[in-house]
C-alpha positions as CSV (number, residue, x, y, z in Angstrom):
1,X,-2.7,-11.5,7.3
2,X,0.4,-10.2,5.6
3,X,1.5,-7.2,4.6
4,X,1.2,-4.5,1.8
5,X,4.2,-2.4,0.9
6,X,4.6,1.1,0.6
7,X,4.8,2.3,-3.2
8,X,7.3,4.7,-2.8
9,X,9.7,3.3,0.4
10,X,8.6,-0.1,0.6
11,X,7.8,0.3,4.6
12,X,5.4,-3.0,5.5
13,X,2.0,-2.1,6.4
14,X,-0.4,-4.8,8.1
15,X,-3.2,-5.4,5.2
16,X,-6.1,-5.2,7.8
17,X,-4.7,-2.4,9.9
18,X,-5.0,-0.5,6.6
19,X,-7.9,-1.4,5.6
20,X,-9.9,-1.2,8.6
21,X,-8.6,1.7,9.2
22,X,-6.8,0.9,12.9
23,X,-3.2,1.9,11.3
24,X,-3.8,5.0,9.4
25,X,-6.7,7.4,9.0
26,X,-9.0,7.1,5.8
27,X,-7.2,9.8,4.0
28,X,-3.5,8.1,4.5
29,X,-5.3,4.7,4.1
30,X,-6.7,6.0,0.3
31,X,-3.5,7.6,-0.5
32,X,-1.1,4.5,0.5
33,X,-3.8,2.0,-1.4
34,X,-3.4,4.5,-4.8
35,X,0.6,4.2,-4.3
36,X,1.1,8.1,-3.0
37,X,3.2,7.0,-0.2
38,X,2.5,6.0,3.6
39,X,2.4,8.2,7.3
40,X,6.1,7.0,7.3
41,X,7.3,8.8,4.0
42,X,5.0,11.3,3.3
43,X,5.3,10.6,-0.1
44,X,8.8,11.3,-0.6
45,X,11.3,8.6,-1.8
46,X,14.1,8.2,0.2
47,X,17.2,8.6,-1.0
48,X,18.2,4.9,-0.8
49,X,15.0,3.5,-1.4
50,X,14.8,0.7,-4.5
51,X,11.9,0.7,-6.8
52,X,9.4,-0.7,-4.6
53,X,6.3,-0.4,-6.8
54,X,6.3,-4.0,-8.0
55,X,6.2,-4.9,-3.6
56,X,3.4,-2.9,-3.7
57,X,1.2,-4.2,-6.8
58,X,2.1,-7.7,-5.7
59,X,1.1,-7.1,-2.1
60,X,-2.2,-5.6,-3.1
61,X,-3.3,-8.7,-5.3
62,X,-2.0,-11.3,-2.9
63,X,-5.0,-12.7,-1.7
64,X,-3.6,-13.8,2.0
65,X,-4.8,-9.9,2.2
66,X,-8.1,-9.3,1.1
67,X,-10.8,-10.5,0.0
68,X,-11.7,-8.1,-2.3
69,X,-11.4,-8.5,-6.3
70,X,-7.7,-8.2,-7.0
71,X,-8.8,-6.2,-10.5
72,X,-10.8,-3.5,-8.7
73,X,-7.8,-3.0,-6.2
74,X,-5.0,-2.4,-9.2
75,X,-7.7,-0.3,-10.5
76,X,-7.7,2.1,-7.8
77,X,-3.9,2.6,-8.5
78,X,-3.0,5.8,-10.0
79,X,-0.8,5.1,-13.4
């Protein structure tokens, strides 16, 4: 499976660690899937971290990851 990247510091996450819940808690797992950041930056953008949020929406959609509708995942993102 590959990976989904952080929103805010483009760390790689392992799509089913995340969502099955064996790499972050449910809490971290829902904020990291609506693009608030990841147990590795807290939310906070480092200070020479790119703009990683098109990693992340193309990550979320690829469909290597999921199996879930790619539409109801982006929709779960926070504009």
């Amino acid at each position: 499976m590959a990976d989904i990247y952080c929103r805010v510091c483009g760390e790689p996450w392992d799509a089913y660690g995340v969502r099955h819940r064996e790499d972050m808690d449910e809490r971290e797992a829902r904020d990291f899937l609506a693009g608030r950041g990841c147990p590795c930056c807290k939310g906070k953008k480092p200070e020479d971290a790119a703009n990683h949020e098109m990693d992340f929406l193309e990550s979320l959609v690829d469909p290597v990851n999921t199996d879930e509708d790619p539409i109801e995942l982006l929709q779960e993102v926070d504009p």
